[in-house]
N, C-alpha and C positions, 0 to 999 in steps of 0.2 A: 504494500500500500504506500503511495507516496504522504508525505509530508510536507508541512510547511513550516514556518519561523512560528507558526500558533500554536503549534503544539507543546511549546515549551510556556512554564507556568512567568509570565511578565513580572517587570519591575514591579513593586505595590502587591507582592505576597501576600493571599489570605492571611491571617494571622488565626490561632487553635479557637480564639473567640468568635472572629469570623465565622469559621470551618462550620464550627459547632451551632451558630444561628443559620449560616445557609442549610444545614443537615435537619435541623428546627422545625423551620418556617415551608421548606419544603417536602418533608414529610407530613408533618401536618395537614397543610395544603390538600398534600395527595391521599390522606385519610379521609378527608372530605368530600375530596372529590370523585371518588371511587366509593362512597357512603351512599352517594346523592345515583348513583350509577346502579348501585347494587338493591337498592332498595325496592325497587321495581321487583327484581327477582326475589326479595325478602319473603315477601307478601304475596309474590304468585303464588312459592313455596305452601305459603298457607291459604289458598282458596280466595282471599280475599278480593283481589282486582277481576279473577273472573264473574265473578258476580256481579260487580260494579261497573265495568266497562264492555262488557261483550253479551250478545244474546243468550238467555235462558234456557233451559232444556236437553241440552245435552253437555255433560259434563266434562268429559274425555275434551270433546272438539274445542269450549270454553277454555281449558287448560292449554294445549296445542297453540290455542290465538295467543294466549294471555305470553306463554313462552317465543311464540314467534314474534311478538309487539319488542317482548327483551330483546329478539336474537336482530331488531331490527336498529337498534340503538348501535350493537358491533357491526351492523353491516354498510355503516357510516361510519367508523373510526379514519378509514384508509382516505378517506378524501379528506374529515380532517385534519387527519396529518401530514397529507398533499398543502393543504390551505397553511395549516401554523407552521408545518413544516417550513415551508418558501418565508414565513415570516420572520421566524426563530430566525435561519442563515441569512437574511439578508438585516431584518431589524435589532435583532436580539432576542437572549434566551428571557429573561426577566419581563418584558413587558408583554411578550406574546403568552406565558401561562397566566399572568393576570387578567387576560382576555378571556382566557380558555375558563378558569374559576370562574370568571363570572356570568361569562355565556353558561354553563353547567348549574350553579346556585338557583341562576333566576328559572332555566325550564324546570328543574326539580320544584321548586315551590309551584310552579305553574299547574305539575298532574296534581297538586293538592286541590288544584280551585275547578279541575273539571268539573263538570256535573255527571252524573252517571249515567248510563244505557237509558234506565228507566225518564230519565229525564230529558234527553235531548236525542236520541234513539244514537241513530248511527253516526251522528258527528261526534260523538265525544270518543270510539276507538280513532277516528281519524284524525280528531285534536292531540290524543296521546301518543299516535303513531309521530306527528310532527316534533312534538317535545321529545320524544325519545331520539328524533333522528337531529335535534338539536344536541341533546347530549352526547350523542358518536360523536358528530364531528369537536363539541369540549374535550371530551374523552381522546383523542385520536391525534393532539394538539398538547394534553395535558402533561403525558406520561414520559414522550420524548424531551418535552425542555425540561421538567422536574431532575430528570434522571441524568440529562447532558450538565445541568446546571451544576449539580452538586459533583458528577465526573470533573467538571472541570474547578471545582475549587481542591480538586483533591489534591494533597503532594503524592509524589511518585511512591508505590507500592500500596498505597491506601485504598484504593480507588474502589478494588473490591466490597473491602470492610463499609468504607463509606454508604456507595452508593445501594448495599443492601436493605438501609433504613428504607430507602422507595420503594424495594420490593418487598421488604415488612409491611409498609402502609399500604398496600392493596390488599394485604388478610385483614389490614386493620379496620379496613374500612368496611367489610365484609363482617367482621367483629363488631363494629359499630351500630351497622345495619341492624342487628340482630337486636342489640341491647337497647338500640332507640323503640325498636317493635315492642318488644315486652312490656318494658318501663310505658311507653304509651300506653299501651294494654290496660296494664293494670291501672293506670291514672284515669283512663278513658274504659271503663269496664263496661258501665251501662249503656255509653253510645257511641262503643268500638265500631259495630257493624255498618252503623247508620253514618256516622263522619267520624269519628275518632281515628282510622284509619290514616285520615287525609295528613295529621300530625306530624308522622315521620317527613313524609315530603315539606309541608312549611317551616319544619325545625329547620332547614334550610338557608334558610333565611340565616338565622344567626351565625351557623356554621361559615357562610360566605363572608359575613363583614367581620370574622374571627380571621378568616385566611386574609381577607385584602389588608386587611391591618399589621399582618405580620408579614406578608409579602412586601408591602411598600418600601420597608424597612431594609430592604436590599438591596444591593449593588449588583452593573450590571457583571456578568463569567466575567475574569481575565482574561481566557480565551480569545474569548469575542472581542472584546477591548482593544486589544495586542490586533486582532484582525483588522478589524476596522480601522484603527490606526496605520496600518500598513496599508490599506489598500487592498486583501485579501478574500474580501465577502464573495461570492459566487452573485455573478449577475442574475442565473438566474438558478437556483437551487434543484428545480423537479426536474428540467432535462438534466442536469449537470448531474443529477444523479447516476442518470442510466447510459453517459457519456465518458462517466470519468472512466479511467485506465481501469480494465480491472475490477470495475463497480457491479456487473451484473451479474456476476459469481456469488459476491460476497451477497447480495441483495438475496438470492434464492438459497443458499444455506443459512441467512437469517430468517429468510420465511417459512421453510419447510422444514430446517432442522433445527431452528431454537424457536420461532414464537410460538409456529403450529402443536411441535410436542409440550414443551411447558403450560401453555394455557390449558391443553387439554389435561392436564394431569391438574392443576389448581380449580376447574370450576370440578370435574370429578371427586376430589375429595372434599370442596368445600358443600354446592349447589346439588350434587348427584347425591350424597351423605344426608342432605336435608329433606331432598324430597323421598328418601328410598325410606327414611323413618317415618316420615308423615303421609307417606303413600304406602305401598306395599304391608310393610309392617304396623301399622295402625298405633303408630307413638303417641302418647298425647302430645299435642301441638307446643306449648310450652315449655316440656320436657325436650322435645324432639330440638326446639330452637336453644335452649340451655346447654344442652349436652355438646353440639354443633356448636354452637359461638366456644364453649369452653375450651374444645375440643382445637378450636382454630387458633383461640388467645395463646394455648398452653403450645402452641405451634411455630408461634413466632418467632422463638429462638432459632429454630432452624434456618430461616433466610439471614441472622445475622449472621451463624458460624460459617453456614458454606460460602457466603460472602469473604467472610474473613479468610479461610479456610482459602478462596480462591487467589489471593493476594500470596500464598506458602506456593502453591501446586500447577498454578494456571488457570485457566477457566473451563477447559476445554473438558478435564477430566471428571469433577463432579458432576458436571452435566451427562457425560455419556453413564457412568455408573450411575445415576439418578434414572434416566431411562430403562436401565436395564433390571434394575429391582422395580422398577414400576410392572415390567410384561412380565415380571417374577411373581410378584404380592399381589399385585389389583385384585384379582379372584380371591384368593385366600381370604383377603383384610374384608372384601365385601360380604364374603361366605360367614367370617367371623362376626360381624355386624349382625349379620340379620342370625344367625343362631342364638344370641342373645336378647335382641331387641326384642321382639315377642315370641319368647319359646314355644306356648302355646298354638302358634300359630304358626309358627314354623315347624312342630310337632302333625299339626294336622293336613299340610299340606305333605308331608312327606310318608304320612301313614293311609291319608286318602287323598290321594290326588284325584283333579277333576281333570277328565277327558272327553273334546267333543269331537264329535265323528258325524262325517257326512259326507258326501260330493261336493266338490270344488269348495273345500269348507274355507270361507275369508271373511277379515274384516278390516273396511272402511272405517278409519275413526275422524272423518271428513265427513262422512254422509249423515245425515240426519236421522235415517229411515233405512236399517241395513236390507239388503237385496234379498236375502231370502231366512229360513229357520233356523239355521245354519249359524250365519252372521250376528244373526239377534241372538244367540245365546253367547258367542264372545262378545258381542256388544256388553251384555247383562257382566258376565266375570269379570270384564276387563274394567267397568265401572266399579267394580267391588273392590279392587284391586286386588281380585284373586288367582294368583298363576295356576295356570291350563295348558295341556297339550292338544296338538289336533291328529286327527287320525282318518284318513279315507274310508269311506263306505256308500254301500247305494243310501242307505237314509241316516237320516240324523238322531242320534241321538248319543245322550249324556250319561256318565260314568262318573259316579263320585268313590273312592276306595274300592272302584271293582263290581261296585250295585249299581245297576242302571236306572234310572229317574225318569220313569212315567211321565209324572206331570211333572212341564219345565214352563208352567208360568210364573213369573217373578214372584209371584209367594211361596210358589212351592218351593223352589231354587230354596229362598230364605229357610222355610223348614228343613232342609235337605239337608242345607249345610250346614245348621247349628244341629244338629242333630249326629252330622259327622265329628263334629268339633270345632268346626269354624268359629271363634268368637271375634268381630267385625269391630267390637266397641273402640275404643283409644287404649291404652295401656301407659302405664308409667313401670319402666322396670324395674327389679330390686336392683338395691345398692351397686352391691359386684357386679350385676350384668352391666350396670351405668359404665360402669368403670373401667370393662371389658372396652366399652364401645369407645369412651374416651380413650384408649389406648390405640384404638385401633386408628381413630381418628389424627391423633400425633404421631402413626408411623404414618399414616397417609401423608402428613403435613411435612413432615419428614422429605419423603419421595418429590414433593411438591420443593422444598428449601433447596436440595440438591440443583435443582432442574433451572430454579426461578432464581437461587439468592445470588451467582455470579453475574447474571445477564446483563444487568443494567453498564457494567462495567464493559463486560462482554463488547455489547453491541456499541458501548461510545469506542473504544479499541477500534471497531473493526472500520471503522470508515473516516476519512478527512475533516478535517474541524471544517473547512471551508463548508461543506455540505452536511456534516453529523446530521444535524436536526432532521433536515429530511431524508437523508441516507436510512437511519437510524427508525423514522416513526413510519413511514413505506410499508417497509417490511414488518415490522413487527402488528401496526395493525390491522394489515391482511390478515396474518397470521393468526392474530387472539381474535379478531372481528368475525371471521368465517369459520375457522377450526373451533374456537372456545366458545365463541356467543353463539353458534346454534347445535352446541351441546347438546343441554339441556331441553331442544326440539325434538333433535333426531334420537337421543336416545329417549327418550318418551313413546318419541313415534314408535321405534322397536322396541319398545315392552306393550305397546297396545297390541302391536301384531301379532309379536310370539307369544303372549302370556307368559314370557319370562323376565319376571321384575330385577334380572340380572343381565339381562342381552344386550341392555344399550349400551356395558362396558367395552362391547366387543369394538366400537366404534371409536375408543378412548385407546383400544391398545393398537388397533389397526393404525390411529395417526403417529402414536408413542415408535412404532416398530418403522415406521417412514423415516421420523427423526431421530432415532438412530442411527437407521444405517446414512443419513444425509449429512448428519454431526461427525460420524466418526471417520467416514471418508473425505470429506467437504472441507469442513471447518478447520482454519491453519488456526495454531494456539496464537493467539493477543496479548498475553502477558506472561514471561519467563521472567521468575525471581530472579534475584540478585544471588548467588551462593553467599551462604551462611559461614561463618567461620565455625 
């Protein structure tokens, strides 16, 4: 990669007080801003927004929107990091993410002041589709200058350690997400359903003029300073990116072997974790979001050490070892979850399983009205969130532990299957199983630290200060915008279809197994210590 006179840290040296308020005020920032992001999928998690913003009456499809309204928010990161991107490299890193906070603050308080389905029918998912696709482009904008900002006040060998508090504050914020929910909850008990909800989104508000306050307070990169001074800035940033020497390499193993795998390994154990308790396994809700945020807090240690950890060893290595226990444990850790989470219930599915059988047996969870006998009874289990196998035959019918089911109209079903053991209610688990799932939860976090805590460092390495910002935010939010933010679509979709509330993993190790072999071939190491005496 070439270089320029900007890559060395200019006259007017951060100072440790410096160091220590840009690491601050930027974290921070990025805890907020990834709060106001996440909070959307907080509340899908729990039922909430489909209710509130999308048609009535089928459940399955209401969740599918509700997730694809999320997955629409990352499918606008990559322009805005096109847009701030070109800004960062030619304006500066410092004034373009106070844009980016504040375009993101004000759409988040905005889905609070919708009105709901009921109220204004079909404008208000199309009003929330606009704010969501205002926040991609914040988002898309945000994560590259936070992350270059604090890269470049680093001194030489830090950079890792540093710049892992940015990749802390994305759990943080996801952490946050969770404990502003509850705490609403419980304030707002009596009229959670009705507006109290809307809460997490206007706390917004404060959170924003908490970041611009401490954002103001900063100077702009030396980097940049030293650039600009010189004459250095890239005329124009977006081409120069996929013109410079050598730039189109580096651009596709940042997409496909570090944002693509890492994202998908972080909303899997964070948003895949949450819904698989409060879906499938029938957690109480509360429970489910307690255990999950604790689960992710007591986690964040790991994006500091492997940060650090990448400043000793390179970058290059915990990453690929982070991938490779990921296509190791994912099943395991998930298998271990749900064995605890409701034993009883994981008891009854494995002592009677339901099986439905018939000619061309499928289901549409798009359709309102499934095509034929067949469909309407995965319809019925897949609403239950009861896993099912399907099996050919000339006619249809259903198998619960082996006894076939007569009558399969929705009451009977209900009789059938509390009769086998199915009990459908919420659950809160005892102690030790809590504790099981907590653990498993922080080696997930784990897998997730290895993959995420060097990258910040990573990807400011891999590309020229002239163009970082947008070299840098390009790729990365393709990567997390398409692979990570429709997660939690696709792999929903493949549990509605198979009826197995463990299939949409298959989808997390399929992109993990890409980025592997793309990391470990591709990707030249960016930082080689110093020998130690």
């Amino acid at each position: 990669m070439g270089t320029t006179a900007a890559d060395a840290v200019p006259e007017g040296e951060p100072t440790r007080h410096d160091v220590k308020l840009v690491i601050g005020a930027s974290s921070l920032g990025t805890i907020f801003e990834w709060y106001d992001f996440f909070i959307w999928g907080t509340l899908t998690a729990s039922g909430i927004l489909q209710a509130s913003f999308f048609p009535s009456g089928n459940d399955v499809l209401a969740t599918l929107l509700a997730w694809a309204t999320f997955a629409v928010g990352f499918a606008f990161r990559p322009l805005g990091a096109i847009l701030f991107g070109y800004l960062g490299d030619r304006m500066g890193r410092k004034y373009t993410f106070l844009v980016t906070i504040t375009l993101m603050g004000v759409a988040t308080a905005g889905i609070g002041l919708i009105p709901g389905y009921a109220a204004i029918g079909a404008l208000a998912p199309v009003l929330i589709i606009l704010l969501r696709i205002a926040q991609g482009l914040a988002l898309g904008g945000e994560y590259g200058g936070a992350a270059i900002y604090v890269a470049e006040h680093s001194p030489p060998g830090r950079a890792g350690f540093h710049t892992s508090f940015i990749q802390a504050s994305v759990a943080g914020g996801f952490v946050l997400s969770l404990a502003v929910v509850l705490i609403a909850r419980a304030l707002f008990a009596d009229v959670w359903l009705d507006w109290g909800w809307r809460v997490p989104f206007l706390f917004s508000i404060l959170l924003l003029a908490i970041s611009l306050w401490m954002r103001l307070k900063l100077s702009e990169s030396p980097v940049f300073r030293q650039m600009r001074a010189a004459g250095e800035t890239a005329a124009n940033p977006f081409v120069e990116s996929f013109t410079y020497p050598g730039n189109w390499k580096r651009l596709l193993v940042a997409l496909f072997g570090i944002a693509a795998g890492l994202t998908v390994i972080w909303y899997t154990a964070m948003f895949s974790v949450l819904s698989f308790l409060q879906g499938p396994m029938r957690v109480d809700a509360t429970t489910a979001q307690l255990v999950t945020g604790g689960g992710a807090l007591a986690g964040l240690f790991w994006f500091i050490l492997f940060g650090w950890f990448s400043d000793r060893v390179g970058r290059k290595r915990p990453i690929v070892i982070g991938y490779a226990l990921t296509l190791l444990l994912l099943f395991p850790l998930f298998w271990l979850i749900g064995s605890v989470a409701n034993p009883g219930l994981a008891a009854a599915a494995q002592r009677a399983p339901v099986v439905v059988s018939g000619p061309q047996c499928g289901y549409d969870p798009f359709a309102s009205v499934q095509a034929g006998e067949c469909g309407r009874l995965l319809d019925y289990f897949s609403k239950k969130g009861i896993a099912y196998t399907t099996a050919g035959a000339s006619d249809v019918d259903v198998t619960i532990g082996g006894r076939p089911i007569a009558d399969t109209r929705p009451e009977a079903l209900d009789t059938a299957l509390a009769a086998a053991g199915y009990d459908l209610s919420p659950v809160v688990p005892p102690v030790g199983n809590i504790l099981v799932i907590l653990a498993a939860i922080v080696a997930l976090s784990a897998l997730s630290g290895a993959t995420f805590g060097p990258v910040a460092a990573l990807l400011a390495e891999m590309f020229p200060p002239r163009i970082r910002y947008s070299s840098m935010s390009i790729p990365y939010h393709v990567g997390t915008g398409y692979f990570g933010g429709f997660l939690p679509f696709i792999s929903q979709y493949i549990v509605a279809t198979t009826g197995d509330p463990y299939a949409g993993l298959w989808y997390t190790m399929g992109v993990v197994a890409l980025a592997l072999i793309v990391t470990f071939f591709g990707l030249k190491e960016t930082h080689r210590p110093a020998a130690r005496a």
